[in-house]
N, C-alpha and C positions, 0 to 999 in steps of 0.2 A: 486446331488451336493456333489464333495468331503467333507469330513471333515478335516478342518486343523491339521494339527499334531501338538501333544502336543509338546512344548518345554522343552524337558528336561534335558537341558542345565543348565538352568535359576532354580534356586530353587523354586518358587511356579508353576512351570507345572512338576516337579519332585515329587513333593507333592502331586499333585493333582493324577496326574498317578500315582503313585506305592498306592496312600489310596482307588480309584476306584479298581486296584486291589487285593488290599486285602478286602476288604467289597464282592465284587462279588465272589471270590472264598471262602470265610468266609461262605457266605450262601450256596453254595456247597458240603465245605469239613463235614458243619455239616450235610448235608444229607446223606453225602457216609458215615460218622460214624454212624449214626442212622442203617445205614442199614448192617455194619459191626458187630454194637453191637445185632444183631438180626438172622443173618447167617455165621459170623466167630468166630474163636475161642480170646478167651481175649488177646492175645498175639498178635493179628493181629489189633483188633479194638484201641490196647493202639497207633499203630502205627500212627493207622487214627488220634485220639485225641492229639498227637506231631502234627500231621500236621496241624492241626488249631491252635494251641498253636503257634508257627511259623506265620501262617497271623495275628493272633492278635498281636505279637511281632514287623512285619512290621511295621500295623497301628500305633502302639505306637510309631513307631519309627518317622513317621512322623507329629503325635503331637508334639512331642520333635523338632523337626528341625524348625517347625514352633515358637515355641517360641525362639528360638535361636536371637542374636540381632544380632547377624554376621550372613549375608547371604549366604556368597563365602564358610566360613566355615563350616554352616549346610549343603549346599551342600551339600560336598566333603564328610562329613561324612553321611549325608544319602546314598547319592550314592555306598558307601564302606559297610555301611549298608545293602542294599539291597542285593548285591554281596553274601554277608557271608550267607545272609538270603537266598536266591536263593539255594546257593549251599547246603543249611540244606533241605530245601522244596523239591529239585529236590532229591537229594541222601536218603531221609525219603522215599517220594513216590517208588521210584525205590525199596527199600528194599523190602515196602510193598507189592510191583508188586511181588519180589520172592519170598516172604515169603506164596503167595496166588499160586504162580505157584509150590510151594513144597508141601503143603497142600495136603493131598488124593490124591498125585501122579498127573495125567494130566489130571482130570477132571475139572478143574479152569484152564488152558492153554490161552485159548480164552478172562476169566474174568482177569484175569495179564495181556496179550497182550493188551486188552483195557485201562488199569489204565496206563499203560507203553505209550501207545497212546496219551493219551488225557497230560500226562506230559510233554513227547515231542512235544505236539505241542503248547501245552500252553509256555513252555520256546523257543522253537523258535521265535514263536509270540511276545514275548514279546519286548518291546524297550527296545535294549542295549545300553549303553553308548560307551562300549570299546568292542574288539574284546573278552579280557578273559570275560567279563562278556557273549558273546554268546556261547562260546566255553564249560563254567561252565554251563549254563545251557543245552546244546543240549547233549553232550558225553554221559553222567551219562545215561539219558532215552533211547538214539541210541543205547547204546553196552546190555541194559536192554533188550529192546526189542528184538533184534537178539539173545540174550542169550537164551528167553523163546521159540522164534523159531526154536532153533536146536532142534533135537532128538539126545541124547549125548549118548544116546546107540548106537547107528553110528553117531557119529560126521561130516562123511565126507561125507556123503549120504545128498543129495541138494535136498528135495523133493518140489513139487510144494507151499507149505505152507511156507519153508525157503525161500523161491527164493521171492516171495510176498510181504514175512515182508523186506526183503534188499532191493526188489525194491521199496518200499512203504518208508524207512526210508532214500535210497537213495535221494529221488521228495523231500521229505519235507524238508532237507539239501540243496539241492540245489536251491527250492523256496525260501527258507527266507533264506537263504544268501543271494540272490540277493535283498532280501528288505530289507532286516538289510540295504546294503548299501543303496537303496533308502531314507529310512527312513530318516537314518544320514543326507543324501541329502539335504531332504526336511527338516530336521531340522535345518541344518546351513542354509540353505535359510532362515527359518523363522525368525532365528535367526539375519542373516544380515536387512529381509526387519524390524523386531524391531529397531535393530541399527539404521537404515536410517531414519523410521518413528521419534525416537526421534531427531534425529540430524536436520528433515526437520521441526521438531517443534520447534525446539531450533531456528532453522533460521527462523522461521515466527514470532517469539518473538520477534527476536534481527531486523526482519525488519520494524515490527510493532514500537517497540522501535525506532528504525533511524526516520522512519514515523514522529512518533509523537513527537522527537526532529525537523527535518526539519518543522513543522510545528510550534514550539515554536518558535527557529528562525527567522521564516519568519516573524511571528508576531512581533516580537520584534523587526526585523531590520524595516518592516514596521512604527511599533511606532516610533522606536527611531529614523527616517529620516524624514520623513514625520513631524514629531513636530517641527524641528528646520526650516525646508521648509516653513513651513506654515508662522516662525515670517520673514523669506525673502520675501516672496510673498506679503507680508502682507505691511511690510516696504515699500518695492519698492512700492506697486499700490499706497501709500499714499504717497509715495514722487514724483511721476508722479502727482499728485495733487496741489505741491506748486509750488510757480515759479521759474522757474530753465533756465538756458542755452539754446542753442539747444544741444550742446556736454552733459551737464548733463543729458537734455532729455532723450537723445539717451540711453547714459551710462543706465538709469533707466529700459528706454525700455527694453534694453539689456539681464537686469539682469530680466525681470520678463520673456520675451520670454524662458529664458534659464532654467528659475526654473520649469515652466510649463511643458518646454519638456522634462526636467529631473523627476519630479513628474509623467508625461506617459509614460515613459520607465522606471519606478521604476513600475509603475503598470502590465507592460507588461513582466517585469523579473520576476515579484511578481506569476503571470498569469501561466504564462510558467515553473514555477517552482513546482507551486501547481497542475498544471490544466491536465488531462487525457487530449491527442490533439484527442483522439474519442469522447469525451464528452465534447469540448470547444464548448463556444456557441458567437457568436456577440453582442458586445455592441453597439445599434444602437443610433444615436446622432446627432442632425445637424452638418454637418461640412462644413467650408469655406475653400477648398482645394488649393486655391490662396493663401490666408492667410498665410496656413500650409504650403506649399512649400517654401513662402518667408520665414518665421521662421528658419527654414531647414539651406536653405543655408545663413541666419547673422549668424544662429549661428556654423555655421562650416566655416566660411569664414575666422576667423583669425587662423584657425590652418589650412587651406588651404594657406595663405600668408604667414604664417608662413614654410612652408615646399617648398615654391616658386611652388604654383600650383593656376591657374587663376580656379573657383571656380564662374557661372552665373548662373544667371535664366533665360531660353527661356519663355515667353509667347505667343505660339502660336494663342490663338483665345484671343486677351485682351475683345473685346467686349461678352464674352460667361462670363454666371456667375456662377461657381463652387460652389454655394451652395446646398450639397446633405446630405442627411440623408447616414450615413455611421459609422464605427466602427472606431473614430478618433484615440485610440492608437494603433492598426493593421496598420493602412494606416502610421500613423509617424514611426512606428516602420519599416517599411518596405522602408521609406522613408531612415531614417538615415542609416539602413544597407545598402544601394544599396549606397548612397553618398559615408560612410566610404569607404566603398569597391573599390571603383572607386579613394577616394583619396591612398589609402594604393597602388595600383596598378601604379598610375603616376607618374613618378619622375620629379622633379622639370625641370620650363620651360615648365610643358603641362598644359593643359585643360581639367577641369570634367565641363559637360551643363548638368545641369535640365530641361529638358522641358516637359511642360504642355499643353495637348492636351484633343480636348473633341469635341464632337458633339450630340444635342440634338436626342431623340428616343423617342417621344411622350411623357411620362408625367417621363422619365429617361435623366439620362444624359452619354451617354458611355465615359469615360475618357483614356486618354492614358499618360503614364507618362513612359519615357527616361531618363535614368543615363547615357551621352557619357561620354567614356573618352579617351585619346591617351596613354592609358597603353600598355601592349602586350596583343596581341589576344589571342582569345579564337577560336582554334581550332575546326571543326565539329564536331570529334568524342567525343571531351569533353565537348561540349555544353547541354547534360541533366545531365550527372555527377556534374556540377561545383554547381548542388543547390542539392544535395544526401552531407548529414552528413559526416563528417572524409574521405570524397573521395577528395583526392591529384592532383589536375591538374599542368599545367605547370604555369599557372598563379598562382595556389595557394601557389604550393611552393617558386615560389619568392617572394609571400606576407606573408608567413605562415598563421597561423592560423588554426582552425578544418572545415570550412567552416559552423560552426553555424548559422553564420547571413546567408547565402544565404537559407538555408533550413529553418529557420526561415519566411524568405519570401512566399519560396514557400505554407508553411502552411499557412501563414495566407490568400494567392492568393484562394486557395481549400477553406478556410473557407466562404471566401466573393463572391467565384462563378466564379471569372475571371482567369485568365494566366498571366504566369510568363513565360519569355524565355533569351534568348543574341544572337544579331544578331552580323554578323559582322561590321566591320567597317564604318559610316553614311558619305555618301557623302558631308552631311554637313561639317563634319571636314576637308574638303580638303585632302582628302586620308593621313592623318596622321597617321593611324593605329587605335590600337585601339580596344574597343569593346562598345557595346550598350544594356545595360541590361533595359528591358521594361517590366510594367505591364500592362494589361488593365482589365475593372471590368465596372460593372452599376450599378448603384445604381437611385433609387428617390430622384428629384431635390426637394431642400427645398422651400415654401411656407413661403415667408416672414408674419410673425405676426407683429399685430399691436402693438407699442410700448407703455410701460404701462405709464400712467400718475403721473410722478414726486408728491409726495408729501412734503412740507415744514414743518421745524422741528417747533415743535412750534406749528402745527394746533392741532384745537381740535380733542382726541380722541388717545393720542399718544399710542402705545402698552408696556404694561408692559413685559419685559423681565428679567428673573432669568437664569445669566450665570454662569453655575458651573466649574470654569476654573481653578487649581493651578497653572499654566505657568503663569509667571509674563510675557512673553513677546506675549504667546498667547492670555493675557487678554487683552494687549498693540493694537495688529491687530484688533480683535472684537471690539474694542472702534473707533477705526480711520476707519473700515469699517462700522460702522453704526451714525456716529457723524454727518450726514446731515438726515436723517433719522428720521422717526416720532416715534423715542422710546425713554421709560426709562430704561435704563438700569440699573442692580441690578447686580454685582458680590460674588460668594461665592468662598473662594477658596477649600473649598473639599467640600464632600457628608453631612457631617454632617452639615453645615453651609447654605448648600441649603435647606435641610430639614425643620432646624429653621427658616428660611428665610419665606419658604415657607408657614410653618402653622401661622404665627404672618401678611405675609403679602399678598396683591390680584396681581397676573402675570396673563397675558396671553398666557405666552406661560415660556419653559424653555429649556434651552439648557446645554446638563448635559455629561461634558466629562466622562471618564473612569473610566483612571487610577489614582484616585484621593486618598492621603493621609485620617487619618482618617476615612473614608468609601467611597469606590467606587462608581462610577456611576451607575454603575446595581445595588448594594445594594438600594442606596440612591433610584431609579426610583420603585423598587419593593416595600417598604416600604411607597413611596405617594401612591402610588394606592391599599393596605392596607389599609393606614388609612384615603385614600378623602369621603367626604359624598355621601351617593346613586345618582345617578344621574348627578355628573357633574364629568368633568375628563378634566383637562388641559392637551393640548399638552404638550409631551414631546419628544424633538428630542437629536440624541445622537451628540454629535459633538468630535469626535475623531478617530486617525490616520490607528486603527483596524476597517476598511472596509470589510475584507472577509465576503463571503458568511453567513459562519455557526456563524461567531460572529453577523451579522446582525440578523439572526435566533434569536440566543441565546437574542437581544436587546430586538425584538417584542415580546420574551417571558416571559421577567421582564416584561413587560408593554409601551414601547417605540411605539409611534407612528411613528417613520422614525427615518434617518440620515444622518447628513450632513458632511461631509470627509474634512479631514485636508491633505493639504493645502485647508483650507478654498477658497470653491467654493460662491464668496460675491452674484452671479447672481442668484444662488439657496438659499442661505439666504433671499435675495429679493422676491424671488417669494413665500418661507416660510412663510415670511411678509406678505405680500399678501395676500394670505391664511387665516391667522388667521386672518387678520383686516376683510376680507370679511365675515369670519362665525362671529366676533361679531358684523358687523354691521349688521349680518339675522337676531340673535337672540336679540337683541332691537327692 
């Protein structure tokens, strides 16, 4: 396994390096002194004793750099530092090399050539910064050693000894030259893959960061729509209750069909925004797929007459019953994309059909559902392209758009098992042109349940309810969807006030919003079940607009036994109901 090169660019791999080598030659030069002060004469060993005086002058130098509080600055002065020190250490030893080659004439020849050796190849070796700094440490020891190898009683006499030491001090030049540049190499490499490494952490912060705002947002747009939904949903189903018109009927009808399908395509924007589409999963639900068709098209039908485009509903098998266990805001959302789509494609004077198609498959129902329209066709070779993301067809361009909603489709078709295509033009239409975008899918036919037995406000045994509600007009809905209903109802408007409520009074059940002034709903629910007595523990369900996943976590983990989702769902309130009257009539 390589060893990564030190960067010695950076001031603490410059530190690090130049104090590893003064420490390692520190324990060296004090041995070659020992053994200097034991077989040379004093004038040679005072040489060796500069030379460690010099490593320890290094080391110092890089305690000092390290306390430095400018780092570009310690640098550049350690680095200039070393340089100077370098060329004291190399030019000290080199002396010494001749000082031991003059000693009793050439009997020490070989002991100079070695000191001269192990200089030069230690300053070769060494990481340079700059070209003078290699150049400062190699000459000094190269022209040293070639010196001790002449015989200068014939200077020009090349005996096999001279010729050895050039060729020998020739390799080592041209070795580490060629790694010096390596080195460098791999040093700005390391250098760059640092750079990058922070920059790729800067970017995993800063998208961590976006993360975890998109996630605050969502919340929030969640809360703050869904709240004001809930007092429309709310409104309307209880004024579908008084007596009204048929035109005001209708109007009422209108407005609750349209809140509903806007509350499941808030769910499915909400979905799709937050949701990995490798790790999306089905929300399975009866659904009335008749129903949800006719919904579909009232409620795009006046900005179909609005744009002069005729805008029905085929029902092919009216005797067949579309109720199937399926992912009802996939299917609408897939539904209104393929309508839009077909409207945005026809100019005024044509026709978009819905049509609903189905045949039983033992205990499934296969469904088939047609978006025609007499828009311009869709071409063969653009008929798999036209549902692929930002891919541009002839129809799209005259429609603009990214084509989201089609590939929106196509995922949710992959999710739920079935296919998505466009045919040409349906001979239904009377060869008007055209194109025909079709899903089909199976699902399990719903198994109608027996409907549950009305109870009258007023009988014995009504259920105590504590509703922690600050919305004056969310409180307004909760009263008008439960005022036939065998409850009493109790209002708090924040956490602290259910609290009080709750310890002074007997509920069966509580329903405890959020976001609530004076203390929140999760405060307020962690705090009962703290201080309820051993043994009993009343229902607490969370009733507010933050539905996600990890907040419903987070509910069950204050103490929440469920949640019921604003725009208040009144059929799951009921069957809540239900629930709880059933376990306290077990336990009487």
């Amino acid at each position: 396994m390589l060893k990564r090169p030190t960067d010695v660019t950076q001031l603490d791999g410059l530190v690090r390096y130049s104090r590893s080598v003064a420490l390692s030659r520190l324990a060296l030069v004090a041995v070659f002194v020992l053994l200097l002060m034991s077989f040379a004469p004093w004038h040679i060993a005072v040489l060796g004793v500069m030379e460690l005086g010099l490593y320890f002058a290094l080391f110092m130098a890089t305690e000092v750099a390290l306390r430095d509080p400018d780092p570009e600055k310690a640098h550049k002065r350690l680095a200039l530092q070393s340089d100077i020190l370098m060329l004291l250490l190399v030019s000290n030893a080199c002396w010494m090399a001749v000082r031991i080659r003059l000693w009793d004439g050439s009997e020490y020849q070989v002991e100079a050539a070695l000191l001269a050796i192990c200089v030069l190849l230690f300053a070769a070796l060494r990481v340079h910064l700059t070209r003078v700094s290699y150049v400062i440490g190699v000459v000094p020891p190269s022209l040293t050693l070639v010196w001790i190898a002449v015989d200068w009683s014939h200077p020009f006499h090349l005996d096999h000894y001279t010729l050895a030491t050039m060729l020998f001090v020739a390799a080592v030049l041209l070795v580490t030259a060629r790694q010096q540049a390596t080195d460098q190499a791999l040093t700005r490499t390391a250098r760059d893959l640092t750079r990058n490494n922070v920059a790729l952490t800067q970017a995993m912060h800063e998208a961590k960061a976006a993360n975890r705002a998109k996630s605050e947002l969502l919340a929030v747009a969640s809360h703050e729509i869904r709240t004001p939904l809930n007092a429309i949903l709310g409104f309307a189903r209880s004024l579908r209750g008084e007596p009204l018109t048929p035109r005001q009927a209708e109007l009422a009808a209108g407005v609750i069909e349209g809140g509903e399908q806007l509350n499941r395509l808030l769910d499915g924007i909400l979905d799709l925004a937050r949701a990995d589409p490798l790790r999306a999963k089905l929300d399975i639900a009866p659904v009335d797929l008749r129903a949800l068709a006719r919904s579909v098209v009232r409620v795009w039908s006046s900005h179909a007459r609005a744009i002069g485009v005729s805008l029905v509903l085929e029902d092919a098998d009216p005797a067949l019953s579309f109720h199937v266990v399926a992912d009802l805001v996939r299917l609408e959302q897939t539904l209104v994309n393929l309508v839009s789509n077909a409207l945005g494609a026809v100019s005024a004077g044509g026709k978009v059909t819905l049509r609903l198609a189905g045949a039983v498959q033992g205990g499934d129902l296969r469904v088939l559902v047609e978006v025609a329209d007499t828009g311009p066709p869709v071409p063969a070779d653009e008929r798999l392209k036209v549902f692929e993301a930002w891919e541009q067809t002839e129809r799209g361009r005259l429609q603009g758009g990214t084509g989201m909603g089609l590939k929106i489709c196509a995922q949710n078709l992959a999710l739920m098992g079935g296919e998505i295509a466009v045919d040409p033009p349906a001979a239904a239409l009377g060869g008007q042109g055209g194109a025909v975008f079709w899903f089909a899918f199976t699902a399990p036919i719903q198994r109608p349940a027996p409907a549950p037995l009305p109870r009258e406000k007023g009988e014995a045994g009504e259920i105590r309810v504590l509703a922690a509600e600050d919305n004056g007009a969310n409180r307004r809905v909760l009263a008008l969807a439960l005022e036939s209903a065998p409850v009493s109802l109790t209002f708090a408007e924040d956490g602290a006030l259910a609290l009080d409520l709750w310890r002074t009074g007997a509920f069966d059940l509580i329903l405890m919003d959020v976001k609530m002034p004076v203390l929140g709903g999760r405060d307020a629910v962690r705090e009962i079940r703290r201080a309820e007595p051993a043994g009993i523990r009343i229902p607490i369900w969370m009733l507010t607009a933050n539905v996600f996943p990890e907040d419903v976590a987070r509910y069950r983990e204050d103490g929440a036994d469920g949640v019921l989702r604003k725009p208040l769902d009144v059929a799951a309130l009921y069957a809540l109901l239900a629930d709880v009257a059933q376990a306290r009539f077990a336990a009487t």
